[in-house]
C-alpha positions in Angstrom: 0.0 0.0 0.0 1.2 3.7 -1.1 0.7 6.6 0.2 -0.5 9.3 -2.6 0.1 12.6 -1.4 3.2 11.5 0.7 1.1 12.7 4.0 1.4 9.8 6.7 -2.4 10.6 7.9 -3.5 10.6 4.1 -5.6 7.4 3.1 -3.3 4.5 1.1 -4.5 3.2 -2.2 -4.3 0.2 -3.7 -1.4 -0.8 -6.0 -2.9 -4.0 -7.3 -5.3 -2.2 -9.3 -2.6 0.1 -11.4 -1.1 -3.0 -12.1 -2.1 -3.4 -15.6 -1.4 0.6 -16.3 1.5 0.3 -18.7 2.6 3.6 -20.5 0.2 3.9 -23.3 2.4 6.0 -25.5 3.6 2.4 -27.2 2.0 -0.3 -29.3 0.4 -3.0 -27.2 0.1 -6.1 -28.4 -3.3 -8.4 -29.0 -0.9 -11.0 -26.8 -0.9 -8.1 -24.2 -4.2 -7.8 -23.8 -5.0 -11.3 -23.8 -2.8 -11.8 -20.7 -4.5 -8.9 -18.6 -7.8 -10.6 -19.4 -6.5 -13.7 -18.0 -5.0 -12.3 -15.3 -8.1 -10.4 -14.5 -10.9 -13.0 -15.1 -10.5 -14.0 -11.3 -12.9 -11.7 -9.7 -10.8 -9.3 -7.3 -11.8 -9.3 -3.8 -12.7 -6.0 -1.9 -9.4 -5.1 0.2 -11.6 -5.1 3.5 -8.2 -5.0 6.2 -7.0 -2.5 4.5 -9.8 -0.1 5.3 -9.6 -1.8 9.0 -8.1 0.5 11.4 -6.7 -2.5 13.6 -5.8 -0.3 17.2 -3.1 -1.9 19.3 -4.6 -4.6 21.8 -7.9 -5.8 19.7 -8.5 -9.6 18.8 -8.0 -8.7 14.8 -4.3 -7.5 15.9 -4.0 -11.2 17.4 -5.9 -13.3 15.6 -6.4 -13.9 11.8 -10.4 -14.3 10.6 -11.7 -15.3 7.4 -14.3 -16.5 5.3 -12.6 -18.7 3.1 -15.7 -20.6 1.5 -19.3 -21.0 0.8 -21.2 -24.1 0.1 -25.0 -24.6 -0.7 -26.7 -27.6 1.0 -30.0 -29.2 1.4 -31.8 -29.9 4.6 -32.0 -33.4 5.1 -35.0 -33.1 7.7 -36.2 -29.6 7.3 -39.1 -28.8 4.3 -40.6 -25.8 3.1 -44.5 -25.4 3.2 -44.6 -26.4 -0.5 -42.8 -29.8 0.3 -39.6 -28.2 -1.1 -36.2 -29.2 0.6 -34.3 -26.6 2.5 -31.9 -24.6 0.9 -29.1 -22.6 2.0 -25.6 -21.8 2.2 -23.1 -21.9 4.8 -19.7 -20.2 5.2 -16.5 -21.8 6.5 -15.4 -19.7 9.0 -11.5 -19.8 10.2 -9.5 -18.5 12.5 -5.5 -18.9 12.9 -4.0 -17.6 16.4 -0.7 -15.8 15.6 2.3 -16.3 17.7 1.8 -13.7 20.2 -1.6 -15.7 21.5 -4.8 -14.5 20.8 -7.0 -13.3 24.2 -8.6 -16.9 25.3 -9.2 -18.0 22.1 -6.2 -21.2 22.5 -3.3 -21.5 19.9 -3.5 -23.1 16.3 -6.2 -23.2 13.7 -10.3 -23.7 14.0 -12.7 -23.8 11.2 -16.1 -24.1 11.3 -19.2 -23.7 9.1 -21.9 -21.0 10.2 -25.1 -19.9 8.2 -26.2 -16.4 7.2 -28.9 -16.5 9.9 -26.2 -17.2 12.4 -24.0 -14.1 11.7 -27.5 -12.3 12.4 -27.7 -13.7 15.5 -24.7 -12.7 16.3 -25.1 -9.3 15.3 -28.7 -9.1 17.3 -26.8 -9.9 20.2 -24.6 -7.6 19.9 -26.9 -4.8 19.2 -28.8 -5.4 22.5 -25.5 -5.7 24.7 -23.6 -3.1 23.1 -26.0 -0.4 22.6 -24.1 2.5 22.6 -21.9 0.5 20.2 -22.6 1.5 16.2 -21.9 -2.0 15.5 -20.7 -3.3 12.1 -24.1 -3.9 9.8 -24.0 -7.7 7.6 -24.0 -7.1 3.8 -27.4 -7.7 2.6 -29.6 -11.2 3.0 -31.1 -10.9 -0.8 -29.8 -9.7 -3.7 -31.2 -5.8 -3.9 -29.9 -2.4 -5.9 -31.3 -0.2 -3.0 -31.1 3.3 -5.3 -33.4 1.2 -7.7 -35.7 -0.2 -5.3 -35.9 -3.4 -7.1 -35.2 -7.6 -6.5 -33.9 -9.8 -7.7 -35.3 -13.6 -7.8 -32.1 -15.5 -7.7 -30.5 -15.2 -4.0 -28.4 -18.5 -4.8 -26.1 -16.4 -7.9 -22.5 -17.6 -7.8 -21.4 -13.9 -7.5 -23.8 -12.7 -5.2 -23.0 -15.3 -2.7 -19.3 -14.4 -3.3 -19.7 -11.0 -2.5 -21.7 -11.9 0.6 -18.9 -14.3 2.0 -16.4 -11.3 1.4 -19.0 -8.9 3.5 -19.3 -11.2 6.1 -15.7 -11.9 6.3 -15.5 -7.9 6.5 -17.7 -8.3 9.2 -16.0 -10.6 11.4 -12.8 -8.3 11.3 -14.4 -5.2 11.7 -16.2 -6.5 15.0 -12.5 -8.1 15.7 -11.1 -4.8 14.9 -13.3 -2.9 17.5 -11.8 -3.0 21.2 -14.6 -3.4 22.9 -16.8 -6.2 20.8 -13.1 -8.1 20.0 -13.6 -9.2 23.8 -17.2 -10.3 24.1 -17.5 -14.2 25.3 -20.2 -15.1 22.7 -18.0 -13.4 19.6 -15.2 -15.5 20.6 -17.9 -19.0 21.1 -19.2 -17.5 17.3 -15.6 -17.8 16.0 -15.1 -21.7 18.0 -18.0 -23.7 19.3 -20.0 -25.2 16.7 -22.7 -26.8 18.5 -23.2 -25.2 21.5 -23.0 -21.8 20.8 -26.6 -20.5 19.6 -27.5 -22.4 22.8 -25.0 -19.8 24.7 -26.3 -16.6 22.6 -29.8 -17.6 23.9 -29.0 -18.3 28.0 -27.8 -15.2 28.0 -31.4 -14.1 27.9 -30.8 -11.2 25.5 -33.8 -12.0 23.1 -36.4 -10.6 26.1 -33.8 -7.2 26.1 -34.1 -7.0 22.1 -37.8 -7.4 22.5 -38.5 -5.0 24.8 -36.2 -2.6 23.4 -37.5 -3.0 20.2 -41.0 -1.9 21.7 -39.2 1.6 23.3 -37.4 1.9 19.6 -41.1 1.4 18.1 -42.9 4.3 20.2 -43.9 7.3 19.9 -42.6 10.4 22.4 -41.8 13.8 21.8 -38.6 15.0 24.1 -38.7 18.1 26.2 -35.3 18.5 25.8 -33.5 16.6 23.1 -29.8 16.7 22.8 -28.9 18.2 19.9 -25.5 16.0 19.5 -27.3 13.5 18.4 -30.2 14.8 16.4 -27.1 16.3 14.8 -25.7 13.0 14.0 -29.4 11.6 13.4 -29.6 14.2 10.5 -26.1 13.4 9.2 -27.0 9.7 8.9 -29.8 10.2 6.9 -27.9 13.0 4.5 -25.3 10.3 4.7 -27.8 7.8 3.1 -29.1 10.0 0.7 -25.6 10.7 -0.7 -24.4 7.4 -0.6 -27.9 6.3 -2.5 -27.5 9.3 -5.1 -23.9 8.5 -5.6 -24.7 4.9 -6.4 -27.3 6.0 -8.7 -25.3 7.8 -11.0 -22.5 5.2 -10.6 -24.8 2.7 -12.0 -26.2 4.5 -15.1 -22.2 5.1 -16.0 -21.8 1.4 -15.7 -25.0 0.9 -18.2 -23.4 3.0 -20.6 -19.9 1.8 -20.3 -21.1 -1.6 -20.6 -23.3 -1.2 -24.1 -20.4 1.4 -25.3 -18.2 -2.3 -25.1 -20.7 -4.1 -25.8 -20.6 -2.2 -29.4 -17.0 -2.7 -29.7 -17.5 -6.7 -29.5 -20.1 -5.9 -33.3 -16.9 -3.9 -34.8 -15.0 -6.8 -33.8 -17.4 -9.3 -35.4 -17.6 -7.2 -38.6 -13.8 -6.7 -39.0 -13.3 -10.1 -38.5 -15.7 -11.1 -41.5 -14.6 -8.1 -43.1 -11.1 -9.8 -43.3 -12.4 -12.8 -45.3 -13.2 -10.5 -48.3 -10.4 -8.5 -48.5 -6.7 -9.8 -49.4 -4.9 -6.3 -49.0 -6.2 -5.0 -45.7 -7.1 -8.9 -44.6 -4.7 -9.0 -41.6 -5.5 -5.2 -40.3 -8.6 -6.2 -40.2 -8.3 -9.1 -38.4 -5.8 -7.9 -36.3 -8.4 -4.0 -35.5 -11.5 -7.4 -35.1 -8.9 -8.9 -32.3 -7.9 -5.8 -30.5 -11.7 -4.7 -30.2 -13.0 -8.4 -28.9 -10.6 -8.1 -26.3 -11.8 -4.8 -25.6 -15.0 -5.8 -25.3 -13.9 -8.9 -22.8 -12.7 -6.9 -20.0 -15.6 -4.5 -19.4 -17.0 -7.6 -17.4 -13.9 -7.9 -15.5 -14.0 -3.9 -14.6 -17.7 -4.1 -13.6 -16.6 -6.9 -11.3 -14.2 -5.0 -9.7 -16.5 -2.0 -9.2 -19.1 -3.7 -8.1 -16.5 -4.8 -5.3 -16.1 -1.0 -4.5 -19.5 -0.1 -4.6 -20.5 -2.8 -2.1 -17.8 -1.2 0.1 -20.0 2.4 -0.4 -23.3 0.2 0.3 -22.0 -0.6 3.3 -21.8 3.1 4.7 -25.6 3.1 3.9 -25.6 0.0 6.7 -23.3 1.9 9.0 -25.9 5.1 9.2 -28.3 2.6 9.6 -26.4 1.9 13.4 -26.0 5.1 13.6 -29.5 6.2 13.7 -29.5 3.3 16.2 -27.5 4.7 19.2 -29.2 8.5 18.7 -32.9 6.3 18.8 -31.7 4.4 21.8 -30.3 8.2 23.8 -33.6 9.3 22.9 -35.6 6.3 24.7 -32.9 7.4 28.1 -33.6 10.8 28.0 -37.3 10.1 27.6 -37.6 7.9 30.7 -35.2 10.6 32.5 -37.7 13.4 32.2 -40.7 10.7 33.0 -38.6 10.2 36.5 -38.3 14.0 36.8 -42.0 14.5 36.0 -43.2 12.0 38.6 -40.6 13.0 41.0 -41.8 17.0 40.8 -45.2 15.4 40.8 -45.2 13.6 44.1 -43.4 16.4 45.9 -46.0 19.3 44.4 -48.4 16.2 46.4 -46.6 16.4 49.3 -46.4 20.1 49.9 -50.2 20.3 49.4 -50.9 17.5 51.6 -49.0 19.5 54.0 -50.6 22.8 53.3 -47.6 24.8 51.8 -48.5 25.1 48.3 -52.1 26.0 46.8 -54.3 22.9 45.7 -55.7 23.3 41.7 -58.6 25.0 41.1 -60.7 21.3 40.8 -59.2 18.2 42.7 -60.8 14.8 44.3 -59.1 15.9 47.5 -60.9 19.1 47.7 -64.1 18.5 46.7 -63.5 15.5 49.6 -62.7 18.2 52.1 -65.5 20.3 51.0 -68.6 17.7 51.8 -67.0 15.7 54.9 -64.8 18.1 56.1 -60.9 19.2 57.0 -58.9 16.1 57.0 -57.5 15.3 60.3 -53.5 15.6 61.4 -53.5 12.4 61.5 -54.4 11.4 58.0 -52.1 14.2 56.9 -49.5 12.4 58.6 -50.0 9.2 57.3 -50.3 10.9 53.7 -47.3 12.5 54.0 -45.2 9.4 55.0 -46.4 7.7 52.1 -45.2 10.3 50.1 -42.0 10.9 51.3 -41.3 7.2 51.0 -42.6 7.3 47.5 -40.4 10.5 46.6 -37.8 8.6 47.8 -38.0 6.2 45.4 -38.7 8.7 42.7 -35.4 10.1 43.6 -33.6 6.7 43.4 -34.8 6.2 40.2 -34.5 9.5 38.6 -30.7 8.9 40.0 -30.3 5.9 38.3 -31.6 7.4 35.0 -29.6 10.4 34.8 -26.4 7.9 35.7 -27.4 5.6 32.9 -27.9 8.5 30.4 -24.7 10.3 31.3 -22.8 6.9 30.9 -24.6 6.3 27.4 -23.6 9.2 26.4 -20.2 9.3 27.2 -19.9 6.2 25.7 -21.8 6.3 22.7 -20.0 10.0 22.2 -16.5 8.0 22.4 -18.1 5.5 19.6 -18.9 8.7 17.5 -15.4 10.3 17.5 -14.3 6.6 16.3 -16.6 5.9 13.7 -15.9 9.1 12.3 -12.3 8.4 11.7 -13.0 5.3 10.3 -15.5 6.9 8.2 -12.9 9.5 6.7 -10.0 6.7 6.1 -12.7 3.8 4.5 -14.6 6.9 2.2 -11.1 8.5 0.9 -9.8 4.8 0.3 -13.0 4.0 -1.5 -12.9 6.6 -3.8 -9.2 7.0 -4.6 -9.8 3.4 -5.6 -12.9 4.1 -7.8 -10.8 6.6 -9.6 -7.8 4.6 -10.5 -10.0 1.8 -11.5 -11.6 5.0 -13.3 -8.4 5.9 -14.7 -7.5 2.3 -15.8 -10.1 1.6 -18.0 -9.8 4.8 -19.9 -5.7 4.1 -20.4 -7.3 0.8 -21.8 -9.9 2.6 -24.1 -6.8 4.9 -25.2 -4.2 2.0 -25.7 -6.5 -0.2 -27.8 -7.7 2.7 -30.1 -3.9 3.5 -30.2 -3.1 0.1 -31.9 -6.5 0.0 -33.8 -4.8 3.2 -35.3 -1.4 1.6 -36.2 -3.6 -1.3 -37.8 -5.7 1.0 -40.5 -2.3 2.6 -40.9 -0.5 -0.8 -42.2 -3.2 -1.0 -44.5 
């Protein structure tokens, strides 16, 4: 990895994909461009570690984690509703201590085979333990173009599913990468115990949290006082989105275009080739200008693969805001329940202190209209009132403790989580798009080197 601008804190790009960026200026041969087509007809693989900021002490620094494979399989026992087998893939999971030792996790190598529904679980888990956390999203379950709103029916395509192994892989290392999920009991049981690990997840009683907290996430309240840090950062995640979204728009009507601009090149190719059958003279130009554009028109599908690689990389910032919007939700449900303790805590001592005669009753009360048809209340009632009060004020003030303690740690902490994800933010967006442009870049040196040769070929002529 290089550094562009020569600035240590400036984003690194990488070098793999200028590979193929040979000076132009010169002929190129058809032999040439056959080669890069071979070389490139593996599908690259998004450089996820490289935008992983891997700080000192975390598992990822410790422990390598990968995705290495995918395999579809049929459920022996389990059938659909329509009397369909279960299918579904599963992803080998693997993990290879390094020689410094890896934080409980043993020494040597484990591999193990987890489902997509699994990594959820996981994830879920995480969400409800970690909730200050904005914790690393999954790459999408189905195949989807979210700026086109549209779905695909194949969810078992060969490249889908590749891409989803390399997001999940991503996934692994960026929860590995983060210092305080890298030390979570059930992340490390995720990465090593087969059989009885969803049986851990689920003792751990976290599915009652998530429901409940999915019912505070789901209601309606209006703040007195929201903090305006994080409707802030509420706002920025959906302007995030919508950029992200509108960049990925454009991006794929450039890719539509591209492709049926190469697309075109593969019918010159056809027609010079046929051309060259009729024509002695300019025979091998032609043949030669019918080569040049075939393998032209070959490596747009190796390019879209590649971008396609980078824009999943962008998608996944649309994920990110996603758990951002998350933590500001879950602030708003503390602060909430803060001013309800406040409320019932002013509440019960306004009681008191008109039980007690020192502040004016309201115009219209049960208590009043009491006094009114049997009477003054006696001391003794007042008393006994009053106790009952105090003893529930007292509790009112232990919980409206407790609240303001939870909040203030929540914020703290998701506030810390904040200045983080924003760095990462800035280092994975500026690597992202210094990588869309040299990929950019590369395909027009190609445009400009096979146009060069097709001109050397109508020259021979």
């Amino acid at each position: 990895m290089a550094d562009v601008t020569g600035d240590p804190s400036a984003p690194s790009y990488d070098s793999e994909l200028l590979s193929d960026q040979q000076d132009t200026s010169g002929p190129t041969s058809i032999g040439d461009l056959a080669r890069i087509a071979a070389k490139n007809r593996k599908p690259k693989l998004p450089h996820w570690t490289s935008l992983i900021d891997c700080q000192d002490g975390t598992l990822l620094e410790q422990v390598e984690i990968c995705v290495t494979e995918q395999e579809k399989r049929t459920g022996a026992a389990r059938t659909t509703s329509m009397g369909m087998k279960d299918v579904y893939t599963v992803y080998l999971v693997e993990t290879r201590v390094k020689e410094s030792g890896g934080q409980g996790l043993g020494e040597g190598h484990t591999s193990l085979w987890r489902r997509y529904s699994e990594f959820e679980l996981l994830r879920n888990y995480l969400v409800v333990t970690y909730s200050y956390v904005i914790v690393p999203p999954l790459p999408e379950k189905r195949m989807t173009l979210m700026w086109q709103q549209m779905s695909t029916v194949d969810n078992f395509d060969a490249d889908f599913i590749e891409r989803r192994r390399v997001g999940l892989e991503g996934f692994l290392q960026r929860v590995g990468a983060h210092q305080t999920l890298c030390e979570d009991g059930i992340f490390h049981g995720f990465l090593q115990k087969e059989d009885s690990w969803k049986e851990a997840v689920h003792a751990t009683g976290f599915q009652a949290k998530q429901d409940s907290r999915l019912k505070s996430l789901n209601a309606s309240f209006r703040l007195k006082k929201p903090d305006r840090k994080f409707e802030d950062l509420k706002n920025y995640a959906s302007e995030l989105q919508g950029n992200i979204t509108a960049v990925l728009k454009v991006r794929a009507k450039l890719v539509d275009r591209l492709y049926g601009i190469h697309k075109i090149h593969g019918n010159y190719g056809r027609v010079f080739s046929e051309w060259s059958g009729i024509e002695q003279e300019m025979g091998d130009g032609l043949q030669s200008a019918g080569h040049f554009m075939d393998a032209y028109k070959d490596y747009i599908d190796d390019y879209m693969n590649e971008e396609e690689q980078i824009a999943d990389q962008l998608k996944e910032y649309i994920y990110f805001a996603d758990a951002l919007k998350s933590v500001c939700r879950k602030q708003e449900v503390l602060q909430y329940e803060l001013e309800k303790a406040g409320d019932l805590l002013a509440a019960k001592t306004l009681q008191k202190e008109q039980v007690m005669g020192n502040a004016p009753s309201r115009s219209f009360s049960l208590r009043g209209m009491r006094s009114k048809i049997f009477g003054p209340e006696s001391q003794e009632s007042k008393d006994a009132q009053t106790k009952v009060l105090e003893e529930q004020i007292e509790e009112c003030e232990q919980h409206l403790k407790q609240a303001t303690q939870e909040t203030e740690a929540f914020i703290e902490s998701a506030l810390v989580e904040v200045e983080r994800f924003k760095k990462q933010r800035t280092t994975d967006l500026k690597e992202i798009f210094i990588n869309y442009a040299i990929l950019q870049i590369k395909i027009s040196k190609r445009g400009i080197a096979v146009w060069t040769n097709m001109k050397d070929c109508f020259q021979k002529m």
